[in-house]
Structures are given as structure tokens and as C-alpha cells.
FIDRENDO-812888 format. One record per residue (C-alpha): x, y, z. Coordinates in steps of 0.1 Angstrom, whole numbers, padded with zeros to 4 digits, always signed. Layout:
N
XYZ/...
This chain:
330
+0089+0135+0266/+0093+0138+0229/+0071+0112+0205/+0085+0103+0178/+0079+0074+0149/+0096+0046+0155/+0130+0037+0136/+0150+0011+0135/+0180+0018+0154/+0157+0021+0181/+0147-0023+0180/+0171-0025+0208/+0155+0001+0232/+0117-0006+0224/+0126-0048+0224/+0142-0038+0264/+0113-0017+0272/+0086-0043+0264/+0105-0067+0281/+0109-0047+0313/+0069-0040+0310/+0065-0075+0307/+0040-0071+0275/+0067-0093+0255/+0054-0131+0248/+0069-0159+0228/+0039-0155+0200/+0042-0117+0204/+0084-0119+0191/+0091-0081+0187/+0116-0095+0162/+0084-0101+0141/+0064-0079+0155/+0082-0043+0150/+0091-0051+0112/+0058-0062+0107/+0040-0029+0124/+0068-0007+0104/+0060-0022+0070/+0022-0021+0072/+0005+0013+0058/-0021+0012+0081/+0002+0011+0114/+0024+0036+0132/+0047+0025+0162/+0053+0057+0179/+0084+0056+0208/+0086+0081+0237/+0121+0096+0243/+0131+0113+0281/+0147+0147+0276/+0178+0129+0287/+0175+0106+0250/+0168+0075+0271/+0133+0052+0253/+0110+0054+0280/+0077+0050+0263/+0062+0031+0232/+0026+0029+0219/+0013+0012+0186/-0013+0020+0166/-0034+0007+0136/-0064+0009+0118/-0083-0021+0094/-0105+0003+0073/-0131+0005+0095/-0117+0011+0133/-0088+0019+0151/-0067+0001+0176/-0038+0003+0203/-0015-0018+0214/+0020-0020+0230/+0011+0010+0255/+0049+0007+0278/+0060+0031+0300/+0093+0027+0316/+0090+0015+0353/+0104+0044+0365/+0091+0067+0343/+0054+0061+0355/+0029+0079+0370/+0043+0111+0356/+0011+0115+0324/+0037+0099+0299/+0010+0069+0293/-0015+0094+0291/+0006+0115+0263/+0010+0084+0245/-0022+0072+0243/-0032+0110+0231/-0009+0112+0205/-0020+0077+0186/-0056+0094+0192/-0044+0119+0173/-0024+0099+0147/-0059+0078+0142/-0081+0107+0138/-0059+0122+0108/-0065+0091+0092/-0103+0094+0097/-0108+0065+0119/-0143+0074+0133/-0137+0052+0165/-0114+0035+0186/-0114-0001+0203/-0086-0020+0225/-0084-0050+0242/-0073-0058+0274/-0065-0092+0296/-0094-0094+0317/-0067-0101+0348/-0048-0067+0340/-0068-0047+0366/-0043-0016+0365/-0046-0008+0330/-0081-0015+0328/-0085+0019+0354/-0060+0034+0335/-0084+0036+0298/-0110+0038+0322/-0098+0080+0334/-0087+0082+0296/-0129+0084+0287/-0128+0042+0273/-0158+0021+0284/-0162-0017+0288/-0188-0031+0259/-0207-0059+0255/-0185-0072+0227/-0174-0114+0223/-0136-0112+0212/-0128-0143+0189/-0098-0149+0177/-0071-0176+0152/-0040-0177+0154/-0015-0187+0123/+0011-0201+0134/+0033-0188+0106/+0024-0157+0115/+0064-0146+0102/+0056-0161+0071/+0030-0134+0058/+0041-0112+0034/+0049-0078+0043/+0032-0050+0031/+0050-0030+0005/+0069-0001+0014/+0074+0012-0016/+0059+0032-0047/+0065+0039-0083/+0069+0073-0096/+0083+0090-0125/+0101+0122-0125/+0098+0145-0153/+0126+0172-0162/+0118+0205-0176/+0135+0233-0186/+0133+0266-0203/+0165+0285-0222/+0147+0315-0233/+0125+0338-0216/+0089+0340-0223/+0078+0363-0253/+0043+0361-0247/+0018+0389-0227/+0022+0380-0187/-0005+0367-0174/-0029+0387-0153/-0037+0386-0117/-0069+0365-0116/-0080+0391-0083/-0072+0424-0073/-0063+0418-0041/-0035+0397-0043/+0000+0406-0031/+0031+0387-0041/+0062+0395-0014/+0093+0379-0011/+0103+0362+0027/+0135+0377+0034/+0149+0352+0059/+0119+0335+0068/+0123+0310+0108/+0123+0275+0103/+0085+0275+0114/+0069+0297+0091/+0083+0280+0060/+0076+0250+0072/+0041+0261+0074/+0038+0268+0039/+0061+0238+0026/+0039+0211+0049/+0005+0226+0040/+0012+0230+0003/+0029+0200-0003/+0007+0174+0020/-0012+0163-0004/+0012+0154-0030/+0036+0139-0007/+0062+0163-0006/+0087+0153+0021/+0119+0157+0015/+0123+0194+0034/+0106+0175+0060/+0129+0151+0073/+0150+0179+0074/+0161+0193+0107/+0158+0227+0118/+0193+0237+0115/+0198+0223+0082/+0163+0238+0066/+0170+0270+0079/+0206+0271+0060/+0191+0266+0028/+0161+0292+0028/+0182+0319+0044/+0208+0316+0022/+0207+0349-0003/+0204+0330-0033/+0178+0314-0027/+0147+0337-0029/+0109+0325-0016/+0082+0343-0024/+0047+0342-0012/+0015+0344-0025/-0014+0364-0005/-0048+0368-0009/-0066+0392+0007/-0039+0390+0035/-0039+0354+0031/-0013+0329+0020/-0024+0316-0009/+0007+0295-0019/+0041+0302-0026/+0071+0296-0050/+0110+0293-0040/+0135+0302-0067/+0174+0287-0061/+0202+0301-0076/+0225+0282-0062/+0232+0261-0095/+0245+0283-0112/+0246+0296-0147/+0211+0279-0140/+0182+0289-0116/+0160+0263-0105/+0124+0264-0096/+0126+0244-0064/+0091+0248-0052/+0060+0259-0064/+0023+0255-0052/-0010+0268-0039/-0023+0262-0003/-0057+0234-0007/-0081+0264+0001/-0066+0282-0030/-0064+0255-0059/-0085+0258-0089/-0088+0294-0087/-0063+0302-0117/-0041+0314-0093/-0010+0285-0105/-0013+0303-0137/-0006+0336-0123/+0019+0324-0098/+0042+0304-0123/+0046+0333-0153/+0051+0357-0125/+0081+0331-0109/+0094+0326-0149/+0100+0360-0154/+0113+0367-0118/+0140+0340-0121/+0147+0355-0162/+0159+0386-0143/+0188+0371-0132/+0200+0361-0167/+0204+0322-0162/+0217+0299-0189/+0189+0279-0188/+0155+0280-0159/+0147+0243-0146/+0118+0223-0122/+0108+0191-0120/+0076+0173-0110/+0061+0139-0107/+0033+0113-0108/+0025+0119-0072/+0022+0159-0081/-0010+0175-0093/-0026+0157-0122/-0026+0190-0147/+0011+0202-0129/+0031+0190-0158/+0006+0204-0189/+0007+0236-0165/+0051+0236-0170/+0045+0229-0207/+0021+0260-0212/+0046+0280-0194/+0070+0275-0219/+0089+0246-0202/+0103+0214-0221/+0109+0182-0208/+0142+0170-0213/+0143+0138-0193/+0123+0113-0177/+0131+0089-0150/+0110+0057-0132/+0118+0059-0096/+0111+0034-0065/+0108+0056-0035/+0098+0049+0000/+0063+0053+0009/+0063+0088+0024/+0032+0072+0045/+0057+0051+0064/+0073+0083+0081/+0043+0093+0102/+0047+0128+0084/+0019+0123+0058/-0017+0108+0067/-0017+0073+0058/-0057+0077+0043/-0039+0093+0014/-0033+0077-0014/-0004+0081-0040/-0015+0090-0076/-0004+0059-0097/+0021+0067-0131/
């Protein structure tokens, strides 16, 4: 079973599947409830898909701040008894403990003796807790959480190469070598832990086919950064817009930041991608980048050119980025 985050196409399926598990109810409307779990920042509805495509599983998960929860654990009929409950129940542990939740809680109907047992081998214990509860009955008619952010893109470029000293190597024992070819996995290794933190995510909803005919195509070149042995960060030049080359990518693994090694890594990139003779050397970056990235492209010698307010979709929303992070504002 493959778990994935929930999307919309798949209303039909999960609506069938909580139907057929009989965890549907008139004042639980999946209509409602799904849209309303999707939008929230703090929720993730993961589905469970058979190796044959078919929805066979569902579990949703949500914290308030303070502790998680689960809900909407379904496993198909005839799908059960096979550890797929069990996987899905892990994997919303999982999704909860990225986002620093330091504790879990469920509830259960006190008449639903199976699943009781079930939480019961999964390590959950019964507490002396009193569950109290309102209801509103317009419970459709709260707003829904935004899904959306403001950023603003900023456009640099550069139509001359640098006249100045390079900069030196802020260590002796850094190595800079280019990945000729890299898989799928390894640059996705250095695009997901580089880019984490400032919400990179486009290469990430990429899939493997499609990735890996980008960066193994010759003209574009990705370079990494090592320390000691260690990646430190890396920087992707593309040449595929031609007369122009086109700093695609460019950053420093956490471990690595703030030890004047962005410095190093950018003048080194500049003068790489000046090689080639372009008409003019590009990159762009955003409010959600690094707070000194764009003064770091200006002292490099870039100019911005453009500027451009943006409404995006919250990159939290995808289940690819930790929902504890939050956005930088513009």
C-alpha cells in the first residue's frame, strides 16, 4: 500500500470508503468534512492506495497547538487484517511528530469494542479523561482556513562578469565537484534538505521521470558543495535559455548556513556560468527565501530588474513541508 496526501479527485473514493466502513454520519457529511480537513494548516488527510490503484485505506490527522489527534482510520473490508490499519496509523504518527506534536490522543465510541483492541496492540492506553463536547450546527458555515500566501518574487540579473578578486574558500577542506548525471534520489536529497526550510517545492511535486530529464540533461550542470567529505550545499546552473544561463538553484544544507560558505559558493557559480559566454546571467528569489538571500545577489554583482506580488498555494497544504513551519511574511 502506497500513502499518499489526499487530493481531490480522490472525494469519490474516500466518500465510498467511509461509507462502506460505516464511519460516515449525517453531522460528519464528508462533503464538509474533506474540504474542511484539506484547507486547515494544521490537518493532513492521508489516503491509502492498493498496488492495483484501488483507495483502500484513509486516516486523518490534526493537531490544535498543543496535541495531536486521529480520526477517519478506514480500511477497506477486504483489505483488512493485512497491517494496512496499522501502516496508517504509523504514518499520521509520523506526519504528527514532524510537526512537533509531543503527544497523541483519540477518541473512540465506547460501544466500538474492535477498534478499541486495535489502538490497544498499537501501544494507546485508556485515561481517566471526561470528553465534553458542542456542537454548531452551522458547522459548514465556518470560514475556511486560508490556503494561501503572499510572496514577492524578485528578478536579478547580471550582463557582465565580475571584475572584482574571487572570493576565497572560507576552509581548506572544501571540494566543489560537479554531479554528472546524478539518480533521481540523490538530487532529491539535496533539493528537499536545502530547500525545506524556505519552502522550495516545485522540483517536488515532480515525478521521477520528469526530474530526472531535467538534471541529466547536458546543459544543465549541478554542482556540489563538500565539506570535509560532506555535502555542504549545492548550486545548479541551466543553460537551457539560451543566450542566457540561469542560476536555477542555489543553497547550503541547515548544518552549513552562517559559515560564509553562500559567499564562496555564489562567486564560485558566477564565474562558472561567465565561462560559457551568456548574454546576460539570471536567478530569482523570494520573501519565503533566506532573509539576507537577496542583499547576498546584490553583493554578487546582480541587479534586480523586476518585481512581482504573487498568491501561491500554501506549500504546507501538500504534506511535503512540515506544517510547524512558518512562511516569512513580505
Amino acid at each position: 500500500m502506497k500513502i499518499v496526501p489526499y487530493r481531490d479527485p480522490d472525494f469519490a473514493d474516500v466518500a465510498a470508503l467511509w461509507d462502506a466502513c460505516g464511519i460516515s454520519a449525517p453531522q460528519n457529511d464528508p462533503a464538509r468534512d474533506i474540504p474542511f480537513a484539506r484547507d486547515a494548516a494544521n490537518a493532513m488527510l492521508f489516503v491509502g492506495r492498493h498496488e492495483d490503484g484501488r483507495l483502500i485505506g484513509s486516516i486523518l490527522a490534526g493537531h490544535d497547538g498543543h496535541r495531536g489527534w486521529l480520526y477517519k482510520l478506514a480500511v477497506a473490508p477486504d483489505h483488512r487484517g493485512r497491517g494496512f490499519g496499522r501502516a496508517l496509523v504509523r504514518h499520521a504518527e509520523d506526519w504528527l511528530a514532524a510537526c512537533g506534536v509531543p503527544k497523541i490522543n483519540l477518541m473512540i465510541r465506547d460501544t466500538n469494542a474492535d477498534v478499541r483492541g486495535f489502538y490497544a496492540r498499537l501501544g494507546y492506553a485508556e485515561e481517566p479523561r471526561i470528553v465534553m463536547g458542542k456542537r454548531f450546527v452551522a458547522a459548514d458555515q465556518k470560514p475556511p482556513a486560508r490556503r494561501t500566501i503572499d510572496v514577492v518574487v524578485t528578478y536579478l540579473e547580471m550582463t557582465e562578469p565580475p571584475h572584482r578578486p574571487p572570493v576565497p574558500a572560507p576552509l581548506e577542506r572544501l571540494a566543489l565537484l560537479r554531479a554528472v548525471e546524478p539518480s533521481v534520489a540523490f538530487y532529491r536529497f539535496l533539493y528537499d534538505t536545502v530547500g525545506e526550510p524556505w519552502f522550495w517545492i516545485d522540483r517536488r511535486l515532480l515525478d521521477d521521470e520528469t526530474l530526472g530529464a531535467i538534471i541529466r540533461d547536458p546543459r544543465v550542470e549541478i554542482y556540489v558543495l563538500y565539506d570535509a567529505g560532506v555535502p555542504a550545499g549545492f548550486v545548479e546552473l541551466d543553460r537551457r535559455p539560451a543566450p542566457d544561463v540561469a542560476i536555477a538553484y542555489f543553497g547550503l544544507m541547515p548544518d552549513f548556513v552562517g559559515r560564509r560558505l553562500g559567499p564562496y559558493l555564489l562567486d564560485w557559480a558566477v564565474r562558472k556560468a561567465w565561462t560559457y559566454q551568456p548574454h546576460r546571467l539570471t536567478v530569482d528569489t523570494c520573501t519565503l527565501d533566506h532573509p539576507k538571500a537577496l542583499a547576498l545577489y546584490q553583493r554578487a554583482g546582480f541587479v534586480p530588474y523586476r518585481q512581482v506580488a504573487k498568491t501561491i498555494d500554501d506549500p504546507r497544504l501538500t504534506g511535503l513541508i512540515p506544517p510547524h513551519r512558518e512562511p516569512r511574511q513580505p
